[in-house]
N, C-alpha and C positions, 0 to 999 in steps of 0.2 A: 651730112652725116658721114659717109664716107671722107672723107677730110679729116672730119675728128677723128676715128678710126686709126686712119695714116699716123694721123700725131701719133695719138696715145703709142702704137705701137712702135713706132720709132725711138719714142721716149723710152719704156721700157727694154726696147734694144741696145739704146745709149745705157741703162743704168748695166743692163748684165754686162755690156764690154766695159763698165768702168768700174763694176765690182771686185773686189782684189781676196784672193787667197793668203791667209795669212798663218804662219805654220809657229807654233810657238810651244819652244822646248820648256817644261819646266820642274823641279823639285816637287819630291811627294807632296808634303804639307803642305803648299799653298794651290792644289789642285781644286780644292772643293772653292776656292773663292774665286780664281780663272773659269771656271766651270759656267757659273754663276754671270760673272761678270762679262765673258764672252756673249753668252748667247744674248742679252741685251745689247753688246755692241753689234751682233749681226742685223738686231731687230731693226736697231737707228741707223744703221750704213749700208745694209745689203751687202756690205763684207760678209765671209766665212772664215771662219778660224778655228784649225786643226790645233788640240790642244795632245803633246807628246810628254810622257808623264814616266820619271823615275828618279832614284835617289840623288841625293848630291854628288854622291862620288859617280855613281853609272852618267850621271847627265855630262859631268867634263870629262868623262872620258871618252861619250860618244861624240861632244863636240871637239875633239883632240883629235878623234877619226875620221872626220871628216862631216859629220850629217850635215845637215842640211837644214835652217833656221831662218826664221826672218825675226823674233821675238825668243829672249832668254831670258829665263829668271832662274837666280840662282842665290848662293849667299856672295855678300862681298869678294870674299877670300877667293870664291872660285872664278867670281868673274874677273877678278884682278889676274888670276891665272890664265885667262884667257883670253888676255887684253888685245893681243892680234888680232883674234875674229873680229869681233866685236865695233862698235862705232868708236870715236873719237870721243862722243857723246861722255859726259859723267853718266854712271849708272843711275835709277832713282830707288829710294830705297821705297816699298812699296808697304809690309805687314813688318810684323815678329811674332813669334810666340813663344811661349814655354813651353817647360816640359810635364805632364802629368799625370797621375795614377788612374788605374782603372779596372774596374771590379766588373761583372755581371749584374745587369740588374736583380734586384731583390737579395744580391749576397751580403753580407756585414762587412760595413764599411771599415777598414781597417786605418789607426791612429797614425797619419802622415804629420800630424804639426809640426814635429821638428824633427834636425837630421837621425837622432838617436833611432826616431820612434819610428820614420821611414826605413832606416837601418835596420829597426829591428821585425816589421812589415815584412819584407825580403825573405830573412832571415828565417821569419817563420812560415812561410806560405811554401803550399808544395809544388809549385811549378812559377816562373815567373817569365812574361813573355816583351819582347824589345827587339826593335833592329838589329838583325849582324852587323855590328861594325866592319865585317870582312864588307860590305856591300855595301858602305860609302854612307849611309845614313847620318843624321849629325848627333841625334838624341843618341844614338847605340855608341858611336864614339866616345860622347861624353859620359855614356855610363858605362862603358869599361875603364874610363879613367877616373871615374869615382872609383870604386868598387877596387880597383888595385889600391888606391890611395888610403880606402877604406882596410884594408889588409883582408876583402871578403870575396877576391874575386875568383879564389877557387869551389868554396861555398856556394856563389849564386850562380858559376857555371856549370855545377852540377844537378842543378832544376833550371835552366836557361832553355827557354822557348825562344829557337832567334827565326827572326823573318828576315828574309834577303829583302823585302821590298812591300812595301801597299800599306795596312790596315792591321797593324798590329791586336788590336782590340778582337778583332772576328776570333783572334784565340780564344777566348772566351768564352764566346760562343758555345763552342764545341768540345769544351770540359779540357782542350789543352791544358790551358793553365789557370790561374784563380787571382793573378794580378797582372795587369800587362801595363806600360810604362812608355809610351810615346808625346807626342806633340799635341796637345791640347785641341789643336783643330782637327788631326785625326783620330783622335778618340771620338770628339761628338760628333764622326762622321759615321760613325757606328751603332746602329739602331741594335736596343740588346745589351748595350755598355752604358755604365752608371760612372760617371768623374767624379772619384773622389776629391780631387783638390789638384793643383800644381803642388809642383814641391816647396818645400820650404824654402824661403826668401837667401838665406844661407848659402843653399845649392843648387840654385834654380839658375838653369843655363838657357839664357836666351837666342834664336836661333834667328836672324834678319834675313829676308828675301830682297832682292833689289832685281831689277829691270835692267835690259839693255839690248840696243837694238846690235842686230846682224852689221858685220863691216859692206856690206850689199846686200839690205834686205830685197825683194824682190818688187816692192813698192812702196817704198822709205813713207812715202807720206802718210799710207794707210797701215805702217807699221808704226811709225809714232804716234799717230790718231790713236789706234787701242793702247800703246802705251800711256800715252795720256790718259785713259777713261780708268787704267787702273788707279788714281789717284783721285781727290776731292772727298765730298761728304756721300754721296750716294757709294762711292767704292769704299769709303769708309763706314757706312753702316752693314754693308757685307764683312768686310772684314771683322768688324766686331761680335757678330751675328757667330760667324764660324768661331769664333776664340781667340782670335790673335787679336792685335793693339795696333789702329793704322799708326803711321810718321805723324 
């Protein structure tokens, strides 16, 4: 009996020294499916994995500063920017999503079908709430560059609920504003928020998340392991779950 003992506990000595810390920066929108999808790779590996969570512009600019990563996800465009760090590796592309409207529950649903009708949703709601594009976001970029193109962006910045970062939706909540206007995965990540729709087909701006390991993760093997797990059917019925569209 003793014997056995020795084992077992040696064995589980051997797993915690060959358990690996795994730190991975990532963009808002695809936090709720890292979330998810981590804590079952800890389940299966006895890996840990720290999940660091902010916009897409705050996220290359903290990796331009220096932090500290073994796991990035970002959109293409930024990882291409920051093709130094980074591995040799091609990135993978991982989700996407859109972008979409969103009310309080129990409120009237307002007429998104098409660009007119979305335009004119805006138009008429007294508060409307979205990312600051000052704060790197991708949906508040692109709806400041609607909205100028639309010739309305003095109009909708003067009822503009802007968030620098998180859960647009929670405006809502709390009677800020009466339509708020982000990423389809962060909407239904908001209990309290009803989605009305994506935007129309016309002006619906797709936003890609892709993978890529650290130029020295801190244990390459257990950092492409999880990057691995973010792909196949099981990472792909998370993904669907939350709102985006796996590759």
């Amino acid at each position: 009996m003793r014997h056995v003992i020795l084992a077992v506990l040696c064995c589980l000595t051997l797993a915690r020294a060959q358990a690996a810390e795994i730190t991975v920066l990532t963009t808002g929108a695809y936090k709720p499916v890292l979330e998810t999808l981590a804590r079952r790779f800890e389940a299966a590996t006895g890996h840990r994995v720290t999940l660091r969570n902010d916009t897409a512009g705050a996220v290359q600019r903290r990796v331009e500063a220096g932090e500290g990563f073994d796991v990035l996800v970002l959109t293409p465009a930024g990882l291409r920017a920051l093709a130094p760090r980074l591995s040799p590796e091609p990135p993978r592309e991982l989700a996407r999503v859109g972008i979409g409207v969103a009310v309080r529950q129990g409120a009237p649903m307002p007429d998104i079908s098409t660009p007119e009708a979305f335009r004119q949703a805006l138009l008429s709601a007294r508060a409307v709430a979205m990312i600051d594009p000052a704060a790197g976001g991708s949906s508040g970029i692109y709806l400041a560059g609607l909205f100028e193109r639309w010739g309305i962006a003095r109009q909708i910045a003067g009822k503009a609920v802007l968030v620098p970062g998180g859960l647009v939706a929670t405006r809502l909540l709390d009677g800020q504003a009466d339509i708020a206007i982000h990423q389809i995965s962060e909407i239904l990540a908001v209990p309290g928020a009803a989605l009305v729709g994506p935007l129309p087909d016309a002006i619906q701006n797709w936003t890609v998340y892709a993978g890529s390991l650290a130029a020295n993760p801190q244990d390459a093997a257990a950092a492409r392991a999880f990057l691995d797990s973010l792909r196949g059917p099981e990472a792909a019925r998370v993904i669907e779950a939350a709102g985006m569209r796996a590759p």
